[in-house]
N, C-alpha and C positions, 0 to 999 in steps of 0.2 A: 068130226068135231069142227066147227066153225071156228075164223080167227079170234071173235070175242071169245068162245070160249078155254081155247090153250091160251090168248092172254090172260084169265081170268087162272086159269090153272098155273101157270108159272107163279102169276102173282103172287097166290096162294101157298106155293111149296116156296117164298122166298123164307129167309130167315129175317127176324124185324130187327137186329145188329149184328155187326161181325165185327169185334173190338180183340185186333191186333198186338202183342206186344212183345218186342225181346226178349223180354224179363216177365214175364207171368207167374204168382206163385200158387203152386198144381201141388197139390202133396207131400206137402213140407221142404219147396225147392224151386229155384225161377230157373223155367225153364220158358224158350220160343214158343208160342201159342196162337193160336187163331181159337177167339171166342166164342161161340157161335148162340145166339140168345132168340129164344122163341117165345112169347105169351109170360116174358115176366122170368124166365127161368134160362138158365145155362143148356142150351140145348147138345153141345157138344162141343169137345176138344181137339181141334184140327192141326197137323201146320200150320206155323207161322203163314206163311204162302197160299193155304190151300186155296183154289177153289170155289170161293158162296156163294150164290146168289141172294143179296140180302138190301135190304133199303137202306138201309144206312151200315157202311164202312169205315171203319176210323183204326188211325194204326196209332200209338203213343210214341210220343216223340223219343227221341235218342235219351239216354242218361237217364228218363224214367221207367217204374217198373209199374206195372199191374198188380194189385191187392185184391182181396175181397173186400167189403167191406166190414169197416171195423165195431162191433159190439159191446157197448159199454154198461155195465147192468148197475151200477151206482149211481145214478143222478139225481140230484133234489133240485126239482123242477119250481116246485114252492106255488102253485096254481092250483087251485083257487085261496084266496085268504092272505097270502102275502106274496102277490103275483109285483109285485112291485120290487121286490128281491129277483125276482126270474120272470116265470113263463113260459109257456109250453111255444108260442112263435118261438122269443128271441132264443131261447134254450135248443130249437132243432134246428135252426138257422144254424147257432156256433156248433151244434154238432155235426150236422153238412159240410161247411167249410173246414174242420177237422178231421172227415173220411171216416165219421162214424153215422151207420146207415141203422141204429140198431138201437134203442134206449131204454131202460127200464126204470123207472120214475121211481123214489124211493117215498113210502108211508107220511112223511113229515118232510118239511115243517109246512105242508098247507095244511089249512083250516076248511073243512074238517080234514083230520090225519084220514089214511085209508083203513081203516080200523072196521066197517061194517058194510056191507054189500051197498047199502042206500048211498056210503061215502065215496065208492068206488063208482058206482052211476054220477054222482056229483064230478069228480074229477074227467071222467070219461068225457060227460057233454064239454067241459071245461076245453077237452083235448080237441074234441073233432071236429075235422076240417081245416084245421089250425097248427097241423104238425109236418115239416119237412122231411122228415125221415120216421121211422117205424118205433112206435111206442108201445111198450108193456106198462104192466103195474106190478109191484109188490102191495103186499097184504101188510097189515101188523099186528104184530102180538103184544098186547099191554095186558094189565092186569083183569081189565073188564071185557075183552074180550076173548081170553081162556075159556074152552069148554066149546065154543061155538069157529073155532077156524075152518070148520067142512064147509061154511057158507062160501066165508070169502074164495075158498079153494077153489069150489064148486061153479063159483062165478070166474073164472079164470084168472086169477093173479099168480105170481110164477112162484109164491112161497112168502113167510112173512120174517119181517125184521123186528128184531128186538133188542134194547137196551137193557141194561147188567148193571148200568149207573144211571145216574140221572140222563136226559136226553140234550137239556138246555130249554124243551118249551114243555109248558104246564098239559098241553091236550096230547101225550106221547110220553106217559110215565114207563117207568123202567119197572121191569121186574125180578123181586128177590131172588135167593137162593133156590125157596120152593118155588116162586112160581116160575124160576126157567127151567127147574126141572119136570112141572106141570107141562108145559110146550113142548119140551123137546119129548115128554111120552107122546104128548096129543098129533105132532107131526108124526112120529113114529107112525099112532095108528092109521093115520089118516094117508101115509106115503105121501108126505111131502115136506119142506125143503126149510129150515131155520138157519135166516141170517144173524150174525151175533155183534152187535159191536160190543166188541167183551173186553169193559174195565171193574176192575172189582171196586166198588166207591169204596169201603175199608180201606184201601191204601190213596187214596187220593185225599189232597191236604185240602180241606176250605179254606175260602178265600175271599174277600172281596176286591178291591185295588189292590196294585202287585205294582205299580207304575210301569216304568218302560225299559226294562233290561230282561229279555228272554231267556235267560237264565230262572232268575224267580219264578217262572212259569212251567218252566221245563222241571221245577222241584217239586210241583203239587202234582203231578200225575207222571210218577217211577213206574219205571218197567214192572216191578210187583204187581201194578194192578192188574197191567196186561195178563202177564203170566198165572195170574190167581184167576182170574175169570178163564180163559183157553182152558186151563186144567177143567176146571167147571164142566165146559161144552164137553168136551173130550169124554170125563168121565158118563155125563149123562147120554151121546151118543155109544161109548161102551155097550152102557148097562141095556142101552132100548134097543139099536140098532138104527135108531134117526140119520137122517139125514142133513149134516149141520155144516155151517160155510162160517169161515172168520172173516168178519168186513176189518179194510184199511190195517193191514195189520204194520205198527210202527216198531215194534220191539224187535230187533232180529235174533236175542236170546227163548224167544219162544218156539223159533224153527227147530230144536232138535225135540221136542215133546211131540210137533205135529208132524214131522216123519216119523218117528218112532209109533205115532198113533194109526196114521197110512199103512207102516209095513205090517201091524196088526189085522189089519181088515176094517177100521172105524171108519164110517162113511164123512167123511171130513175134507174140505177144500179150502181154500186160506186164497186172500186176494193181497195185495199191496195196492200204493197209489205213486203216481210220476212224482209227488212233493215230497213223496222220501226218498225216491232213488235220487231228486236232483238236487236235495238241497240238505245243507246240512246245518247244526246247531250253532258252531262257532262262527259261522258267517252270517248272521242273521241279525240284521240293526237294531239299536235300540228304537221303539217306539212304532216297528215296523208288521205291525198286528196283521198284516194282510197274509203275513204265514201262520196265523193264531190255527190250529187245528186240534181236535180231538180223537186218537191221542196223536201228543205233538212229534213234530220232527225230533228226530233225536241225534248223536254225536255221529261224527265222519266214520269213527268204528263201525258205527252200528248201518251207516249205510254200507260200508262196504260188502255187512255180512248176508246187508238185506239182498244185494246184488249176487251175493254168492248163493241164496238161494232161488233165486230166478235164474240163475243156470243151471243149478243143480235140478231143478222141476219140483223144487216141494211148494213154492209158490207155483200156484195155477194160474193166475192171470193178472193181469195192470187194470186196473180200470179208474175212472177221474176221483169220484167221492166230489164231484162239480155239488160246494156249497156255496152259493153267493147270498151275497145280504146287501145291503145300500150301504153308502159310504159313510153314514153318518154312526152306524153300529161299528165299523172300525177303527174306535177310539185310540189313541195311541198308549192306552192303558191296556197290559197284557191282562190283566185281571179282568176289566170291564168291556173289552170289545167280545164282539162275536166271532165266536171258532167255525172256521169254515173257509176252505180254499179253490176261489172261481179258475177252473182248468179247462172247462170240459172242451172247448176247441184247439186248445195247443199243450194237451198233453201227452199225446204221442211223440210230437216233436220234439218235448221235453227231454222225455226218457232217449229217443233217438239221439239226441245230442249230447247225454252225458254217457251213452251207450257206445258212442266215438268216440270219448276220451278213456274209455278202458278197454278201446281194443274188439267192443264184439260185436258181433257183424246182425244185420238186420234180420236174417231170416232166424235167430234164436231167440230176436223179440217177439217177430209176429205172434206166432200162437198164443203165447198171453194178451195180446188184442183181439184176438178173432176165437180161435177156436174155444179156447179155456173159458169164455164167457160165456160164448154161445150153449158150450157144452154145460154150462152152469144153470140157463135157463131152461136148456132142453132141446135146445135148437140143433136140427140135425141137417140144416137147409140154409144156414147161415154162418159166417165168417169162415167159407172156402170157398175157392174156384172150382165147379166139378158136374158134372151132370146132374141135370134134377137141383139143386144150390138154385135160389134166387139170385138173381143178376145184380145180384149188390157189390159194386165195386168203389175201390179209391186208386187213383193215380197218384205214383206219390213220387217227387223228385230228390234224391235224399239227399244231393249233395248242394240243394239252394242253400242260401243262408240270411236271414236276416231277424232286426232286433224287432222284438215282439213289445208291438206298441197297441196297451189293452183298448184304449181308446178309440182303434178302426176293429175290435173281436165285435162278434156280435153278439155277446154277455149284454144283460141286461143295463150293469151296473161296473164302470172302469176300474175296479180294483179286484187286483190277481198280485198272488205272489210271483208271477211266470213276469211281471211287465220288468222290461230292460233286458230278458235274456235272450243273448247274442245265441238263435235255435238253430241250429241245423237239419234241414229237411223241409218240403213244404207238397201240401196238400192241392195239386194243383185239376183235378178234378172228379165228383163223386156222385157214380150214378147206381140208381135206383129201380128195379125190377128193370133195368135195360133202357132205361130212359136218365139222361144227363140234370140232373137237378142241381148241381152247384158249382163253381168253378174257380180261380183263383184271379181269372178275370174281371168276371160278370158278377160274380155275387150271387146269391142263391136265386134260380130261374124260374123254378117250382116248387110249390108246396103238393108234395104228393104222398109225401108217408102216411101211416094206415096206423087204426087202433090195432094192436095185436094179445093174444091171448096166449096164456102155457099151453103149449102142444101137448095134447089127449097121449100120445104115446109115453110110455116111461122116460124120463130123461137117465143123461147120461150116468155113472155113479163120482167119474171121475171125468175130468176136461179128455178129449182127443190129444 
């Protein structure tokens, strides 16, 4: 063998990263690791020390730990139709510099919703080329498009979302009694996956102006609704056998129905969001609409119990429910503004930080960022550290601190309920199939995420 060619052969057998860290989290645990990353994917789990021969080496500095990266299946991207609220740039830009390598675009509120395969091609071209990190889609289920979900399936969306109440826009009508029970049979047969934002409008009070005391607000939509709608989904996963997920759940009186519904065998998963474990009802200003959400924050109680079941694991995962609008829809009128709370880059930090003031420790967050989402979409290659795993990573330093000022996030639009909160934790670099795309320095480096589709394989029934 001549010298060019054993240099051509070393070259070849290098590894294309070796990413170092004390803290690695490998199996539900940080342990000392050497990364070893080949063509996009985790090729192997070395000592700390070992070893590689590899093009690039990098070890993470002291005090930070290694993550996978984080998977977030709730985002309203709002592109095409009211790209002026979001967008699929500034939207995967703020989820890069948040250490979520992983996004699934939610049905509404762009124009058109994703409601038929021609709309799903609409938002597609919308996305490509144009996304920093790895984008899905959901599908939706409205009243006009029952009877026909094997399309959108069929085209790859990771399952559809439907409303139980009104939605808030005219092109994403909600549907009844029968027709979620139409859906949740149709998904049944079809084996695939019904998200629910489940309020029962019967108990939710109309309303027009409410002025500016969050309270008033907090009275038109009672726990009742919640609870009247979950029973709903529950019951009709029973009877079918579907596969049904609770989006943003705010009620923490509805967790004993939906362990109770688990320990049965109902194929059922329940999500929460970082603005209700971190914020709560009696601290929230008058005229301060940028926490207006549906459904809303609710009393200190009720967080604590939400917190009590993200330990207990009947919540499966944290994800943002990232809704932005312009500033001009967040009237200081809790009636008249727009419900919807911009998170999606500092809501890990969020939770991480009020996750420190009760004492519990990071590694019994992670999985409801990483695995419980991924496991939701189906992803069996993403949010872990592990052979064959896409080399999707976050460095994350947990014990930074500073005040979260929306105005440098890269949201489209500078209003968050997260702005002035003194966060603990900071995302200080996040890379992508093995290559560094965003950093706490430089700002995001590359735009390299990919349109992604539901993986052909069965997903999971339940998170990892």
């Amino acid at each position: 063998m001549t010298r060019l060619q054993t240099d051509r052969a070393e070259s070849a057998d290098r590894a294309d990263l070796v990413l170092r860290a004390e803290r690695t989290w490998i199996d539900g645990a940080f342990r000392p690791a050497a990364v070893v990353v080949r063509d996009g994917r985790v090729a192997d789990l070395l000592p700390l020390d070992a070893d590689v021969a590899a093009r690039d080496d990098r070890r993470v500095p002291d005090g930070q730990v290694l993550l996978p990266g984080l998977v977030d299946t709730h985002v309203h991207v709002n592109e095409p139709g009211r790209t002026e609220w979001e967008g699929f740039a500034s939207a995967t830009r703020a989820a890069a510099l948040g250490g979520v390598t992983t996004v699934i675009d939610m049905p509404l509120n762009s124009i058109p919703a994703t409601t038929t395969v021609e709309a799903l091609d609409v938002k597609r071209a919308s996305a490509e080329g144009r996304v920093a990190v790895d984008v899905g889609f959901w599908g939706g289920a409205i009243p006009a498009s029952l009877g026909s979900l094997d399309q959108l399936h069929d085209a790859g969306v990771f399952g559809f979302k439907c409303f139980t109440a009104p939605s808030g826009v005219d092109e994403f009508p909600h549907l009844d009694g029968p027709q979620l029970r139409a859906a949740i049979e149709e998904v049944a047969r079809i084996d695939a996956l019904l998200i629910v934002h489940a309020e029962d409008p019967e108990f939710l009070v109309d309303h027009d102006a409410l002025g500016g005391h969050y309270e008033d607000f907090l009275a038109t939509r009672p726990v009742d609704a919640e609870r009247s709608a979950i029973a709903r989904v529950i019951e009709g996963a029973r009877a079918t056998g579907a596969r049904v997920h609770i989006l943003h759940l705010s009620d923490a009186g509805a967790l004993p129905m939906i362990r109770a519904a688990k320990a049965d065998g109902v194929r059922i998963t329940v999500e929460t969001c970082p603005h209700y474990l971190a914020f709560e009802a009696g601290t929230i200003p008058d005229g301060a609409t940028e926490y207006k959400c549906c459904p809303p924050i609710r009393d200190d109680a009720n967080r604590d119990a939400l917190w009590q079941g993200v330990l207990d694991g009947t919540i499966d995962m944290i994800v943002s429910d990232h809704s932005p609008s312009t500033a001009d829809l967040k009237t200081d009128d809790w009636g008249l503004a727009w419900g919807g709370i911009a998170g999606l880059q500092v809501g890990f930090r969020a939770v991480w930080t009020e996750g420190i003031r009760r004492g519990v420790a990071l590694g019994e967050l992670l999985p409801l960022f990483t695995t419980g989402p991924a496991a939701l979409a189906g992803f069996a290659d993403r949010g872990r550290i592990a052979p064959g795993a896409l080399a999707h990573f976050a460095v994350f330093d947990p014990s930074a601190t500073a005040v979260i000022d929306v105005a440098g996030l890269e949201h489209r639009n500078p209003v968050s309920a997260f702005a002035g909160l003194e966060a603990r934790g900071r995302v200080t670099e996040t890379w992508l199939r093995g290559q560094l795309v965003a950093s706490s320095d430089a700002g995001v480096t590359s735009v390299a995420g990919r349109l992604v589709t539901r993986p052909v394989t069965a997903p999971a029934e339940t998170p990892l």
